[in-house]
C-alpha positions in Angstrom: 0.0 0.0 0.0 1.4 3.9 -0.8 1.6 5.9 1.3 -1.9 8.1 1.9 -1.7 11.1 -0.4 -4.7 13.5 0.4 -6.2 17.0 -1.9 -6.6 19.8 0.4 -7.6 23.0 -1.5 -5.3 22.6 -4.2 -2.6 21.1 -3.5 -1.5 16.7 -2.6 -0.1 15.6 -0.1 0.8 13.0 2.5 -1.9 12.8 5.0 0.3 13.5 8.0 0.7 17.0 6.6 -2.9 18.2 5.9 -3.9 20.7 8.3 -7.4 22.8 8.7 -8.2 25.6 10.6 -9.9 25.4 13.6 -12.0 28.1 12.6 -13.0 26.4 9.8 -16.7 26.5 10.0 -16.9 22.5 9.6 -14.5 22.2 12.7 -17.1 24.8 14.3 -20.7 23.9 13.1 -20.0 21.0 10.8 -21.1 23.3 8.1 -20.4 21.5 5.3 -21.4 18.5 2.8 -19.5 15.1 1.9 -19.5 12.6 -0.5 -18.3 8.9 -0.5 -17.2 7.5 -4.0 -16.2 3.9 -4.5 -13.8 2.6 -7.1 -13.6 -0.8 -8.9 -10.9 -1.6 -10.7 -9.7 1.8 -10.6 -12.5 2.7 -12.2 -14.5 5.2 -9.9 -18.4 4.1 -9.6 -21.1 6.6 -11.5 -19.2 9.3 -11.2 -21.7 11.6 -12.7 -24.1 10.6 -10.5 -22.2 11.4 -7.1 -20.8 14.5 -9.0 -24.4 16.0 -9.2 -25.4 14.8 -5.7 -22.3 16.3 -4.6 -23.6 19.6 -6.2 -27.4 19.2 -4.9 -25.9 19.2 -1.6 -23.8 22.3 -2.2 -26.5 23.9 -3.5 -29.0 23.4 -0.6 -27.0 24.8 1.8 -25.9 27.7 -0.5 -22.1 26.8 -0.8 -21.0 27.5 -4.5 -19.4 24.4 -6.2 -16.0 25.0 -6.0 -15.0 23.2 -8.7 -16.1 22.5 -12.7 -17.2 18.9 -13.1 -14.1 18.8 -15.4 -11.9 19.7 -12.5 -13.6 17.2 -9.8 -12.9 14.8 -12.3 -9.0 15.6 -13.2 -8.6 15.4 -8.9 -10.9 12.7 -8.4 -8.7 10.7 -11.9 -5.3 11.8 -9.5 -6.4 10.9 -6.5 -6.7 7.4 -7.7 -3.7 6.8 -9.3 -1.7 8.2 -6.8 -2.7 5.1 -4.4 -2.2 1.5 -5.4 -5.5 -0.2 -4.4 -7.5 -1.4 -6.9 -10.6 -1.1 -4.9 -10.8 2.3 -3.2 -13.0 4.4 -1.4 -12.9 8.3 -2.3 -14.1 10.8 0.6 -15.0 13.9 -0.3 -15.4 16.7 2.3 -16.5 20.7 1.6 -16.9 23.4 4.0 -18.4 26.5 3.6 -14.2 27.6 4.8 -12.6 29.6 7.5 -14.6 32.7 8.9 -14.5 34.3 12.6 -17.3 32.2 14.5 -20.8 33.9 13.5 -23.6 31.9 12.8 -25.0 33.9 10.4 -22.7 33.3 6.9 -19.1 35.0 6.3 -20.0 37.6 3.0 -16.4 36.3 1.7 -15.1 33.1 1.8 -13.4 30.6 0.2 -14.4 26.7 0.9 -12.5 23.9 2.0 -11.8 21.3 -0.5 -10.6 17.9 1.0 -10.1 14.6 -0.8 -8.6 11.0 0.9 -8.9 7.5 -0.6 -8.6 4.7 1.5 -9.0 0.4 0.6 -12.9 -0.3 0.1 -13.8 -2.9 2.2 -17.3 -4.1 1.2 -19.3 -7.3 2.4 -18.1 -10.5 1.1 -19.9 -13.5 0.1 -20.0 -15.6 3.0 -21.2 -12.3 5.0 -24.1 -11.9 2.1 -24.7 -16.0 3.1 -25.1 -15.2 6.7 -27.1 -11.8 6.5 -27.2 -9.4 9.7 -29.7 -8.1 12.0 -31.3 -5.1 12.2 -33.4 -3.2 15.0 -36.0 -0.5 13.9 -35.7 3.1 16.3 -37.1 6.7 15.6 -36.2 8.7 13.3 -34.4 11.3 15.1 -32.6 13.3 12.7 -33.5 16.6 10.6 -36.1 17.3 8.3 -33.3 17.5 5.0 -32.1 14.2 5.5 -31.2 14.4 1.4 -28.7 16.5 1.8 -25.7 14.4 2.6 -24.0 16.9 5.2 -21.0 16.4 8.0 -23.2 16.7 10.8 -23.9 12.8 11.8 -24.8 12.9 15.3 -28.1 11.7 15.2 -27.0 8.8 12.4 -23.8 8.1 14.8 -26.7 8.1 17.9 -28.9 5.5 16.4 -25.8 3.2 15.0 -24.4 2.8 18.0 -27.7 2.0 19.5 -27.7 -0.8 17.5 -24.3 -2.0 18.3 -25.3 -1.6 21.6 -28.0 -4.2 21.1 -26.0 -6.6 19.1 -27.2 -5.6 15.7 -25.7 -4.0 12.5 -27.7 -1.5 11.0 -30.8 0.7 12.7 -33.9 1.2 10.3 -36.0 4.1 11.0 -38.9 5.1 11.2 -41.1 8.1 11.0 -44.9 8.8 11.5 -45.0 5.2 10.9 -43.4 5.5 7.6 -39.9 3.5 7.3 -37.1 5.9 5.8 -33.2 4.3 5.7 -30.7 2.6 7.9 -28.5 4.8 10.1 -25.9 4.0 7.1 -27.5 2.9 3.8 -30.8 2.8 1.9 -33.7 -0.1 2.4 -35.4 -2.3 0.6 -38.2 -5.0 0.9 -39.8 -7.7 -0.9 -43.3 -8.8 -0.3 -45.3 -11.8 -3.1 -41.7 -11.0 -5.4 -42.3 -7.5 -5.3 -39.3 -5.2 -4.4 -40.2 -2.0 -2.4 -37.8 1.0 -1.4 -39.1 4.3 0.0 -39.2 6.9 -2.7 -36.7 10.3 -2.8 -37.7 12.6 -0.5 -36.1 14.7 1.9 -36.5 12.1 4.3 -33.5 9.7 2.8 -30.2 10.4 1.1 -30.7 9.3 -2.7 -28.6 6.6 -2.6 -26.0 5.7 -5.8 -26.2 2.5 -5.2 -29.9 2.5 -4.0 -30.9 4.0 -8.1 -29.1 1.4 -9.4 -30.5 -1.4 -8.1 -33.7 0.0 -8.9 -32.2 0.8 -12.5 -31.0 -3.1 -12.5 -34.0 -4.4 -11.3 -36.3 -2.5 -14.1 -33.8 -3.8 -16.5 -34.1 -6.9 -16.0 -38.3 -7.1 -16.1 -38.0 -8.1 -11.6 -40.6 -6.0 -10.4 -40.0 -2.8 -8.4 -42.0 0.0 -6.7 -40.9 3.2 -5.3 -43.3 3.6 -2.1 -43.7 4.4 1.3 -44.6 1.5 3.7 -44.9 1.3 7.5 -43.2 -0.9 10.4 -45.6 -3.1 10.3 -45.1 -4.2 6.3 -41.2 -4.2 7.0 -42.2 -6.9 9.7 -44.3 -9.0 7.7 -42.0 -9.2 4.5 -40.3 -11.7 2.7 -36.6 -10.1 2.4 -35.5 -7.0 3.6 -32.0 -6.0 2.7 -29.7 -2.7 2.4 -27.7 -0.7 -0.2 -25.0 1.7 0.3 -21.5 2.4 -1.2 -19.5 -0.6 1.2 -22.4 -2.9 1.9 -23.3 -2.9 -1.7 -26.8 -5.8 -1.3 -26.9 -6.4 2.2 -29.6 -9.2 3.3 -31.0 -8.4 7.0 -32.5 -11.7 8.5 -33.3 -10.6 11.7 -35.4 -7.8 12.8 -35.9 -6.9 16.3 -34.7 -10.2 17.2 -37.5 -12.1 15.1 -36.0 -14.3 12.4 -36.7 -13.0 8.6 -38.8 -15.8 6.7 -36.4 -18.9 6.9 -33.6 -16.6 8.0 -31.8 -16.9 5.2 -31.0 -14.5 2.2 -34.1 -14.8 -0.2 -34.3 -15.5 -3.9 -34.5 -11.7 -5.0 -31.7 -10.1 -2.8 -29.5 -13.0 -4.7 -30.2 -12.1 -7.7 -29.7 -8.2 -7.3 -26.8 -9.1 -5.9 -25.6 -11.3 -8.3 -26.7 -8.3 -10.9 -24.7 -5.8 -9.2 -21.7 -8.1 -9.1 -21.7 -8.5 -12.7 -22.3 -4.7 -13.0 -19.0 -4.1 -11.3 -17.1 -7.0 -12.9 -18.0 -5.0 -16.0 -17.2 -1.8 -14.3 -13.6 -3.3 -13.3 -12.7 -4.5 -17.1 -13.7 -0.7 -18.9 -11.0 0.5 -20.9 -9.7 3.8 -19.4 
């Protein structure tokens, strides 16, 4: 493995020498947005996609985009090649920057642009075999939960809840309505029908989440984007999770009641098996 080499605002470098502010209002109010960008192959994962989800989030909390989509791109291409791992995971951090400590926001400044790769580490097949557990809890956090921002208390509150309880993810719930895992996007099946809850600012639009939606319509397996309540996550078939590292993610225990046969269920193999072959393709693409 190289050695870490990390962008901050223009400039690489080892990661032992980056350095921010502390009045950097991230540091202060965790006023800022990230992104998290995986990379088969070295060949980085819909970039387009978290490019303009990068930029939604910018947008929403009125930091201009510091960069061209060219330039993310010529950093992001670096930032890659400058690490060995064929399989990486990209973090991308902006602030709105460095101002005197004023709620109210600085009328110049100049964000902070930070960039680190590290090894991905996603599930594996026997993990996918065994499946996790899952424990359902309130949804505590803010009302913009689509913009993907660096204040994760509450997410960081409700994973370790689960921990605490012995389980891996936390889905939550609100007004009855089931949103997303602390961590990742959800899915259900129920009589071979696959359900995730719609965009909304009540879930981060996932990458991964659209494509297995995308994969799914493509291959004629039925799929609805709807809301449904605690009580239909109970009663279904499969439940699983999407995000950037756990990729499909089968839960087969919810609130310590055993998922169906508590196994993995026909569907989640198959999506999974889909998005494999989606990255194996991903992972042989000609630069």
């Amino acid at each position: 493995m190289t050695h870490s080499i990390v962008y901050l605002n223009g400039e690489f470098m080892p990661i032992h020498e980056a350095k921010v502010p502390v009045l950097d209002r991230g540091f202060i109010f965790g006023d800022g947005v990230y992104e998290v960008i995986p990379v088969y192959g070295k060949q980085i994962f819909r970039l387009d996609e978290h490019l303009d989800r990068l930029a939604n989030s910018l947008d929403a909390i009125r930091i201009p985009n510091p960069y061209s989509e060219n330039e993310w791109k010529n950093n992001l291409d670096q930032i890659v090649m400058k690490h060995d791992e064929q399989e990486q995971s990209i973090y991308i951090q902006v602030t709105r920057g460095v101002a005197p400590r004023d709620h109210a926001f600085p009328e110049e400044i100049t964000p902070t642009v930070f960039m680190m790769s590290n090894p991905l580490q996603v599930i594996d097949v026997d993990t996918f075999n065994k499946g996790v557990s899952a424990i359902t809890l309130n949804d505590i956090r803010w009302q913009y939960c689509n913009i993907k921002a660096i204040t994760l208390l509450p997410n960081i509150l409700l994973k370790q809840t689960a921990k605490d309880e012995g389980a891996q993810e936390a889905i939550l719930v609100r007004d009855d309505e089931v949103t997303e895992g602390s961590a990742s996007n959800i899915f259900i099946v129920i009589d071979g029908i696959i359900k995730t809850p719609p965009k909304s600012s009540r879930l981060l639009p996932g990458i991964t989440r659209d494509l297995i939606v995308e994969l799914a319509t493509k291959n004629h397996i039925a799929c609805v984007e709807s809301n449904f309540s605690s009580t239909e996550l109970s009663a279904a078939d499969e439940i699983w999770l999407t995000s950037s590292n756990k990729e499909v993610l089968p839960i087969i225990e919810l609130n310590g009641e055993v998922i169906a046969d508590g196994k993995p269920g026909p569907v989640s193999r198959t999506m999974y098996e889909l998005f494999q072959t989606y990255k194996a393709k991903l992972k042989h693409k000609q630069s």
